[in-house]
CHARMM internal coordinates of N, CA and C (Angstrom, degrees):
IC EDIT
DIST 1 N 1 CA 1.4312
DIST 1 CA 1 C 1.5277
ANGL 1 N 1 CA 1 C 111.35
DIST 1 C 2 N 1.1849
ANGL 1 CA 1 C 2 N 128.84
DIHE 1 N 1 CA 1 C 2 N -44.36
DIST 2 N 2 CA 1.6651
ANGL 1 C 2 N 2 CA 149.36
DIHE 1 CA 1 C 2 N 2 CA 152.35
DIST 2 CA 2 C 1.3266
ANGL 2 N 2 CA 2 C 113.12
DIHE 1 C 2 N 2 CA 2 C -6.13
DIST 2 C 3 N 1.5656
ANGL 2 CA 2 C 3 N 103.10
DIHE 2 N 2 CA 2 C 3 N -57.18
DIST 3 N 3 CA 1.1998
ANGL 2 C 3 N 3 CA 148.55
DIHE 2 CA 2 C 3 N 3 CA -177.58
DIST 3 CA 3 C 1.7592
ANGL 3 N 3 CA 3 C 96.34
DIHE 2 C 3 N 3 CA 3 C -37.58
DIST 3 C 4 N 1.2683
ANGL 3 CA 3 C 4 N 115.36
DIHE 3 N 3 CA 3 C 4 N -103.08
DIST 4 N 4 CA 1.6996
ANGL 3 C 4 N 4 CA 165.25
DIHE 3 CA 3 C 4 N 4 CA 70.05
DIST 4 CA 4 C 1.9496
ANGL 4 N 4 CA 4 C 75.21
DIHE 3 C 4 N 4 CA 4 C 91.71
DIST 4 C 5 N 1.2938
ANGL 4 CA 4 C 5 N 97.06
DIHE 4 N 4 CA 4 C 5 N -72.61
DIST 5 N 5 CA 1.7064
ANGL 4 C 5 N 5 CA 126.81
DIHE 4 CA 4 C 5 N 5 CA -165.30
DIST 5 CA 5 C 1.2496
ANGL 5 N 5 CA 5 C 99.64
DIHE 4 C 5 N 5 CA 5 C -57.18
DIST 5 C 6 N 1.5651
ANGL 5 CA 5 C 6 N 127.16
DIHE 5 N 5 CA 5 C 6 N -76.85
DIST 6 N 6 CA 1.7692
ANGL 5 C 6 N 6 CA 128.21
DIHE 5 CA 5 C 6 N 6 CA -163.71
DIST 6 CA 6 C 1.6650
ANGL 6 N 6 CA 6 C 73.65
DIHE 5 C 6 N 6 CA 6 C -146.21
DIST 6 C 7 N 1.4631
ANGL 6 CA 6 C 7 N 97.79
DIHE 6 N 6 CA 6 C 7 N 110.04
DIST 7 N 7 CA 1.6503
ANGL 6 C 7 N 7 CA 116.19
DIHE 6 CA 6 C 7 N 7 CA 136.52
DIST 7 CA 7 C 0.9189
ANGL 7 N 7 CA 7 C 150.12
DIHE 6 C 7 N 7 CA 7 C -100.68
DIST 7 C 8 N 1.5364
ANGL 7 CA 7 C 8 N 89.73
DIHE 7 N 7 CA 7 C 8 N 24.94
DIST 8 N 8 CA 2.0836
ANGL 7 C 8 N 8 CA 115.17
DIHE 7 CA 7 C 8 N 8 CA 171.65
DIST 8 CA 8 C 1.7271
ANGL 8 N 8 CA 8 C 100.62
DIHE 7 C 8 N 8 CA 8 C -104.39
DIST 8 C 9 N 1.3199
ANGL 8 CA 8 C 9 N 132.00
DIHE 8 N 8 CA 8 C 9 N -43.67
DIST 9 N 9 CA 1.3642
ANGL 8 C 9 N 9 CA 133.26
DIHE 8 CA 8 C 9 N 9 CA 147.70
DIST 9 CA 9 C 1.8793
ANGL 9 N 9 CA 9 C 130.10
DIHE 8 C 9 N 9 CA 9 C -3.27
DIST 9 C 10 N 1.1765
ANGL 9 CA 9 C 10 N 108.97
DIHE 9 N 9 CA 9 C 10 N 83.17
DIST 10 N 10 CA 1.4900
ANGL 9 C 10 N 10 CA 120.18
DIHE 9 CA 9 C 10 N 10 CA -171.61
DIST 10 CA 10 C 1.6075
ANGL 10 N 10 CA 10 C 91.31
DIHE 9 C 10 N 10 CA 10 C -51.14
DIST 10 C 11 N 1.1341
ANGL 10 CA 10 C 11 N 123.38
DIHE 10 N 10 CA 10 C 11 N -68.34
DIST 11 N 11 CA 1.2977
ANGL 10 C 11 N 11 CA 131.15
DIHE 10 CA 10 C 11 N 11 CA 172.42
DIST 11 CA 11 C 1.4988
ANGL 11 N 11 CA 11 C 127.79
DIHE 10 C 11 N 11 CA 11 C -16.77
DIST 11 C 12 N 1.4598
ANGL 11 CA 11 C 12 N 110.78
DIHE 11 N 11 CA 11 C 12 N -70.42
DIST 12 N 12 CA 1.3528
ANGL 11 C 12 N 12 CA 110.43
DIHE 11 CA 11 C 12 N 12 CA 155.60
DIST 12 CA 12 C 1.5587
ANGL 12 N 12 CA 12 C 131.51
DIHE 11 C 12 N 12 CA 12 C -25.91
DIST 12 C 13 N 1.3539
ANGL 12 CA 12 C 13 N 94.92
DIHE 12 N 12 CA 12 C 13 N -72.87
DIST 13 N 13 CA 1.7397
ANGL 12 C 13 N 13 CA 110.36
DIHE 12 CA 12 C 13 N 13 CA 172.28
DIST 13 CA 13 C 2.1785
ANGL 13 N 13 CA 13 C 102.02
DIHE 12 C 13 N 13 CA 13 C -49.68
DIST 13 C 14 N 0.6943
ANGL 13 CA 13 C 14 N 106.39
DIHE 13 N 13 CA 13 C 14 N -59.26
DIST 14 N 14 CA 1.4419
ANGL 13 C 14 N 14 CA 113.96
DIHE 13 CA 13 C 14 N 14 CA -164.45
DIST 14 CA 14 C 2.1629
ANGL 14 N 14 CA 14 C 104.00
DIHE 13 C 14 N 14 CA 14 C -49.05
DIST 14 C 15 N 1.4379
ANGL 14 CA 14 C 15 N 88.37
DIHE 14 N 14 CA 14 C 15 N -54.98
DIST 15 N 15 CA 2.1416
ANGL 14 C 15 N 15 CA 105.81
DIHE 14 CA 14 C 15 N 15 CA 153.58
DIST 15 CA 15 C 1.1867
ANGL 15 N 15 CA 15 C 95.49
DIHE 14 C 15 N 15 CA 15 C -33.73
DIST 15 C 16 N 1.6111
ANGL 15 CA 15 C 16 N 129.48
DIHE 15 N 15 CA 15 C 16 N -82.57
DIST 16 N 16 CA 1.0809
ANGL 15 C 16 N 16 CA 140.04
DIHE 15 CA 15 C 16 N 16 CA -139.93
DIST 16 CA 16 C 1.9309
ANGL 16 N 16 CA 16 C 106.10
DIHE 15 C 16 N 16 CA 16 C -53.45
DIST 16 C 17 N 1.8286
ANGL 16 CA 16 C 17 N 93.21
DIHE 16 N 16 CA 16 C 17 N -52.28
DIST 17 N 17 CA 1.3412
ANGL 16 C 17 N 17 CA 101.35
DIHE 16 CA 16 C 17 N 17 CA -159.71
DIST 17 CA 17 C 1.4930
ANGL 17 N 17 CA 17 C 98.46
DIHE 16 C 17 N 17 CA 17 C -77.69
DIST 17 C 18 N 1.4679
ANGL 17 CA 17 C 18 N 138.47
DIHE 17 N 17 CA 17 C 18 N -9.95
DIST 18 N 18 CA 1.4961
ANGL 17 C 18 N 18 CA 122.35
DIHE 17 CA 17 C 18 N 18 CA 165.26
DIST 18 CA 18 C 0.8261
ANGL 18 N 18 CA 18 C 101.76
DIHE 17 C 18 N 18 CA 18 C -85.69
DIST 18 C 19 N 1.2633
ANGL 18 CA 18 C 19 N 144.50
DIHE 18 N 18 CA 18 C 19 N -33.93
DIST 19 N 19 CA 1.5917
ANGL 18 C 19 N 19 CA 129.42
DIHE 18 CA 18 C 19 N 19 CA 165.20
DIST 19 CA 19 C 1.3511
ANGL 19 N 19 CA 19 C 136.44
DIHE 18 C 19 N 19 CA 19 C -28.19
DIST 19 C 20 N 1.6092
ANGL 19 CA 19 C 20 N 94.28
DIHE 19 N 19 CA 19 C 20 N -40.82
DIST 20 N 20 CA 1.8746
ANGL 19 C 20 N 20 CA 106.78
DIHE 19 CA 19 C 20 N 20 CA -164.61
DIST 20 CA 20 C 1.7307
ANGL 20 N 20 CA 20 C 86.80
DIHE 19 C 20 N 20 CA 20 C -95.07
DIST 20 C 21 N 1.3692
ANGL 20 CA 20 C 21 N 134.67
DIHE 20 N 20 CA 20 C 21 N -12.15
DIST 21 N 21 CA 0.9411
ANGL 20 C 21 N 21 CA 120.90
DIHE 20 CA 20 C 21 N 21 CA 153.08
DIST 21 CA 21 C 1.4644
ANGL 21 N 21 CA 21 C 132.65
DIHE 20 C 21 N 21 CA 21 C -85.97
DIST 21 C 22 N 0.8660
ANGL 21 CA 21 C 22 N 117.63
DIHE 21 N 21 CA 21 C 22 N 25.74
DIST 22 N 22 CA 1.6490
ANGL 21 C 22 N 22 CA 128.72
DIHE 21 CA 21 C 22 N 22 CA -157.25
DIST 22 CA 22 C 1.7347
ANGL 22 N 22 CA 22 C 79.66
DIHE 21 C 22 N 22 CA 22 C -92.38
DIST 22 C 23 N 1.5593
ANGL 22 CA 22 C 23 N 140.14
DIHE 22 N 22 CA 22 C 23 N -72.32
DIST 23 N 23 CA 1.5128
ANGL 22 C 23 N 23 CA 125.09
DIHE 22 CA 22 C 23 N 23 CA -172.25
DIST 23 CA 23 C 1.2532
ANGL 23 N 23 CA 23 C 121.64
DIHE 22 C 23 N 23 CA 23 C -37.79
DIST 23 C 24 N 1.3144
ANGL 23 CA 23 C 24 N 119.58
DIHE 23 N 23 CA 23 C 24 N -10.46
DIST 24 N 24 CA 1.6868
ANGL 23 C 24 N 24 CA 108.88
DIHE 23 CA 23 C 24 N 24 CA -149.01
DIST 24 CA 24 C 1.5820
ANGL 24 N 24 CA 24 C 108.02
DIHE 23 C 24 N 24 CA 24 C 138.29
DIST 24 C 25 N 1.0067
ANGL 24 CA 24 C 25 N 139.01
DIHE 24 N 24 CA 24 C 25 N 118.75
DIST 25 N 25 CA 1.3541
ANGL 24 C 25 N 25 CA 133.80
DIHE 24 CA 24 C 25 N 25 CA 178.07
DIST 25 CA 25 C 1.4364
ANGL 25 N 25 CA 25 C 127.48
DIHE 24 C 25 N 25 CA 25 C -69.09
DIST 25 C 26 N 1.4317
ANGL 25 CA 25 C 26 N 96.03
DIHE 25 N 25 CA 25 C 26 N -19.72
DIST 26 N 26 CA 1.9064
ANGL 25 C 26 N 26 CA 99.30
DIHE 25 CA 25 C 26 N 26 CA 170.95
DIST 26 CA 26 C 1.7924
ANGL 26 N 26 CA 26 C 124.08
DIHE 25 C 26 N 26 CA 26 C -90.16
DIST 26 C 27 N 2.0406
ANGL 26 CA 26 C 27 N 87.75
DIHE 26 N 26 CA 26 C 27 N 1.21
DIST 27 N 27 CA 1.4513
ANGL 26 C 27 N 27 CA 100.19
DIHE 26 CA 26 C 27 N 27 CA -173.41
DIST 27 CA 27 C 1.8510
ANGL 27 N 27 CA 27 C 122.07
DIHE 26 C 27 N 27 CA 27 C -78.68
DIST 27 C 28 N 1.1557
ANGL 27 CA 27 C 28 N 112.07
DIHE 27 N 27 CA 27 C 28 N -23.60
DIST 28 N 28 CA 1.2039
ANGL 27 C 28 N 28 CA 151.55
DIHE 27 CA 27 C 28 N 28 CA 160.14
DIST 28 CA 28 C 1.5385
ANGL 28 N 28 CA 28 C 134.24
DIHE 27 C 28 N 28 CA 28 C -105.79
DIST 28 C 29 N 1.1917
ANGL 28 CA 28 C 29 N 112.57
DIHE 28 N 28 CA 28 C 29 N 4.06
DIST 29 N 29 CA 1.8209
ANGL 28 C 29 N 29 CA 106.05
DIHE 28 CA 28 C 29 N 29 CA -171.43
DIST 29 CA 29 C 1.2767
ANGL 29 N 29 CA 29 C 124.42
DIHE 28 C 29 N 29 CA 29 C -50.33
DIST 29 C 30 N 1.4023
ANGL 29 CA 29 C 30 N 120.27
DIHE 29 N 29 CA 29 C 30 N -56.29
DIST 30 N 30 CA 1.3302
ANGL 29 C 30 N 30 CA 120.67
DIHE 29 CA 29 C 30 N 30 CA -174.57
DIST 30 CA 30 C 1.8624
ANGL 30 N 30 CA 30 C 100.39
DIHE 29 C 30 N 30 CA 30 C -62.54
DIST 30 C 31 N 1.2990
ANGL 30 CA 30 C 31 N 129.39
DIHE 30 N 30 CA 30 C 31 N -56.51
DIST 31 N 31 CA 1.2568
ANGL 30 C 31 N 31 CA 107.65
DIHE 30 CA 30 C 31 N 31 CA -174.87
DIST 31 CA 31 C 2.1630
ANGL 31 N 31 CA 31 C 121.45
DIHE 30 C 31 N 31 CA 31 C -59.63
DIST 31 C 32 N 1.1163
ANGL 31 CA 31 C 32 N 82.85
DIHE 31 N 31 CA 31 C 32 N -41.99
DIST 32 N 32 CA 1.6828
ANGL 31 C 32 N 32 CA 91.26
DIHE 31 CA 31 C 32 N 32 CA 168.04
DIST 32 CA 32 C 1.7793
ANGL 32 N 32 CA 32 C 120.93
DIHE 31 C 32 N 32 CA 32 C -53.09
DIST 32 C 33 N 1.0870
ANGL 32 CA 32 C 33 N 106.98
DIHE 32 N 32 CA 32 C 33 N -37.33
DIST 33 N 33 CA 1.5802
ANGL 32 C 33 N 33 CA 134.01
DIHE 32 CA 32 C 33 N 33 CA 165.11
DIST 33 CA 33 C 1.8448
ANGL 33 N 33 CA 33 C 98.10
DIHE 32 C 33 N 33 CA 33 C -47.02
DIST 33 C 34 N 1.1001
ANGL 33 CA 33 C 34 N 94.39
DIHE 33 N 33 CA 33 C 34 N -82.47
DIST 34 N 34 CA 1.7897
ANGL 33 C 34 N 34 CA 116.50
DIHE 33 CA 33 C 34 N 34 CA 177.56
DIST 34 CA 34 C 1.4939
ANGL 34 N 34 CA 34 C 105.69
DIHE 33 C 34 N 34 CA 34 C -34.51
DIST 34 C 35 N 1.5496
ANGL 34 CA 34 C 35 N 109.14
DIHE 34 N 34 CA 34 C 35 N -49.77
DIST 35 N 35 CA 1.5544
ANGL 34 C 35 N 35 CA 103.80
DIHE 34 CA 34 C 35 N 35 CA -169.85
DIST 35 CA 35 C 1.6524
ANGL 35 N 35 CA 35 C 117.04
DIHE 34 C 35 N 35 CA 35 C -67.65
DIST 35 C 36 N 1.2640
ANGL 35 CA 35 C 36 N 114.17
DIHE 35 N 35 CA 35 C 36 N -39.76
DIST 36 N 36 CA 1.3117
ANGL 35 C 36 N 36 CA 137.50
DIHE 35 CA 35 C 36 N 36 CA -143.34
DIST 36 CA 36 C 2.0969
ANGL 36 N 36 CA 36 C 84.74
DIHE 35 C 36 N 36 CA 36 C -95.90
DIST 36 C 37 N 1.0801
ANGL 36 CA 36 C 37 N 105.39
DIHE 36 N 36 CA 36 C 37 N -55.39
DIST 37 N 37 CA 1.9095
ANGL 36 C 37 N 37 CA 110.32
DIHE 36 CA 36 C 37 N 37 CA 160.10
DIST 37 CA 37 C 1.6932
ANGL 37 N 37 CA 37 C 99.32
DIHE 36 C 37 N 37 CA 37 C -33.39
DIST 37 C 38 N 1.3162
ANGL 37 CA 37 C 38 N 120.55
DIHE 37 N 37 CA 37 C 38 N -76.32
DIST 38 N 38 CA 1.2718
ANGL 37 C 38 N 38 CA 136.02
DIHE 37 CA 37 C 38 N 38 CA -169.86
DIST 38 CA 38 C 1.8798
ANGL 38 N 38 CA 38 C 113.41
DIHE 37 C 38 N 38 CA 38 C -39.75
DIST 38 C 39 N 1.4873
ANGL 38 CA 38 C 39 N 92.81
DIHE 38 N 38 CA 38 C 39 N -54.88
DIST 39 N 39 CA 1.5281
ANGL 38 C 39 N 39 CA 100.48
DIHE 38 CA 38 C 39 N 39 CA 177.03
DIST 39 CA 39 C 1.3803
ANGL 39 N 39 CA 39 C 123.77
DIHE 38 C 39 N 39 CA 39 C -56.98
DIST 39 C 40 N 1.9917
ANGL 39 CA 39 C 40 N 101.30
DIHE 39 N 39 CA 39 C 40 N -38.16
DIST 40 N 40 CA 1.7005
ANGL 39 C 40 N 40 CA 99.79
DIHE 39 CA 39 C 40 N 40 CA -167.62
DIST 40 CA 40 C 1.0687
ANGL 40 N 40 CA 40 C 94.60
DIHE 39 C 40 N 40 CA 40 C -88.00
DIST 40 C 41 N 1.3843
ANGL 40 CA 40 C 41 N 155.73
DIHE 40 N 40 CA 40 C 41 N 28.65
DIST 41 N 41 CA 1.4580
ANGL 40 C 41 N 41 CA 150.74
DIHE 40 CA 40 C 41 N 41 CA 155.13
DIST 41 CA 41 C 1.3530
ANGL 41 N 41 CA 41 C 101.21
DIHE 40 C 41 N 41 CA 41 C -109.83
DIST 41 C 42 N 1.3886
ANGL 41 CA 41 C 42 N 140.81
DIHE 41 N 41 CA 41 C 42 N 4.73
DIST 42 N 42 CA 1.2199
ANGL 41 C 42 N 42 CA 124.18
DIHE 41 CA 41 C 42 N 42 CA 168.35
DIST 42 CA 42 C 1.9530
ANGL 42 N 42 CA 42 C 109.46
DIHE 41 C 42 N 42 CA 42 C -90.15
DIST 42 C 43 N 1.1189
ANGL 42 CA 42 C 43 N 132.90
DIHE 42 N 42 CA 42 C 43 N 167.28
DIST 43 N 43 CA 1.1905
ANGL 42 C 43 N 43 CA 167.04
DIHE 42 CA 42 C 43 N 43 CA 165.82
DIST 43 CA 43 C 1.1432
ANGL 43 N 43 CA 43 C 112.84
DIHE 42 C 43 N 43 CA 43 C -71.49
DIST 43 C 44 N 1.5949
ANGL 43 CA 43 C 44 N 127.06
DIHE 43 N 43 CA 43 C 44 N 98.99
DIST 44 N 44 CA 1.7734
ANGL 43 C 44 N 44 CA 122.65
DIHE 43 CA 43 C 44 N 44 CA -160.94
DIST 44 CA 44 C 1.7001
ANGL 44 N 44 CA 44 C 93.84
DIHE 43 C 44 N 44 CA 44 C -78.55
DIST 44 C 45 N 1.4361
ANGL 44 CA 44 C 45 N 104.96
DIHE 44 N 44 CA 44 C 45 N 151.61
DIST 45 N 45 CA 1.1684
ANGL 44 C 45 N 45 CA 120.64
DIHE 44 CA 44 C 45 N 45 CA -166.10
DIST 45 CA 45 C 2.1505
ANGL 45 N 45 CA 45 C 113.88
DIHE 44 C 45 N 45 CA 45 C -92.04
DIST 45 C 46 N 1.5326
ANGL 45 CA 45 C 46 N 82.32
DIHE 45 N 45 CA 45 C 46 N -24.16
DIST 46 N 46 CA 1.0387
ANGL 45 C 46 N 46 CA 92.19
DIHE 45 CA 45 C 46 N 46 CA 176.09
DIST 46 CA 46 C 1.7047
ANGL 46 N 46 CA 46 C 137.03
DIHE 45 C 46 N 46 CA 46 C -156.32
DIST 46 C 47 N 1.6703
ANGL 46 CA 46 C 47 N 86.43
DIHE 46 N 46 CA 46 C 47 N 54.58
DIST 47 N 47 CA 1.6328
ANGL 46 C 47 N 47 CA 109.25
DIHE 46 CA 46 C 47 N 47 CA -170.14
DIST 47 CA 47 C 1.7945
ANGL 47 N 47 CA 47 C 96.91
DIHE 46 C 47 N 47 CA 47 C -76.65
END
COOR INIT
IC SEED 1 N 1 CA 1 C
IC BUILD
């Protein structure tokens, strides 16, 4: 939902990608991979 809300938000994405690791870390890797990629190229919103 985070997501959904501000998808310029490093934060969000970063939620997202411990999330998809929350089963197991090999259960999700490549998408969790993707997210956490996604976040460290964003611009913190509120450093």
């Amino acid at each position: 939902m985070a997501i959904r809300l501000t998808p310029q938000a490093p934060g969000a994405w970063l939620g997202l990608g411990l999330g998809l690791q929350w089963p197991g870390p090999k259960a999700h890797a490549a998408e969790s991979t993707a997210v956490f990629d996604n976040a460290a190229r964003m611009q913190p919103l509120d450093a």
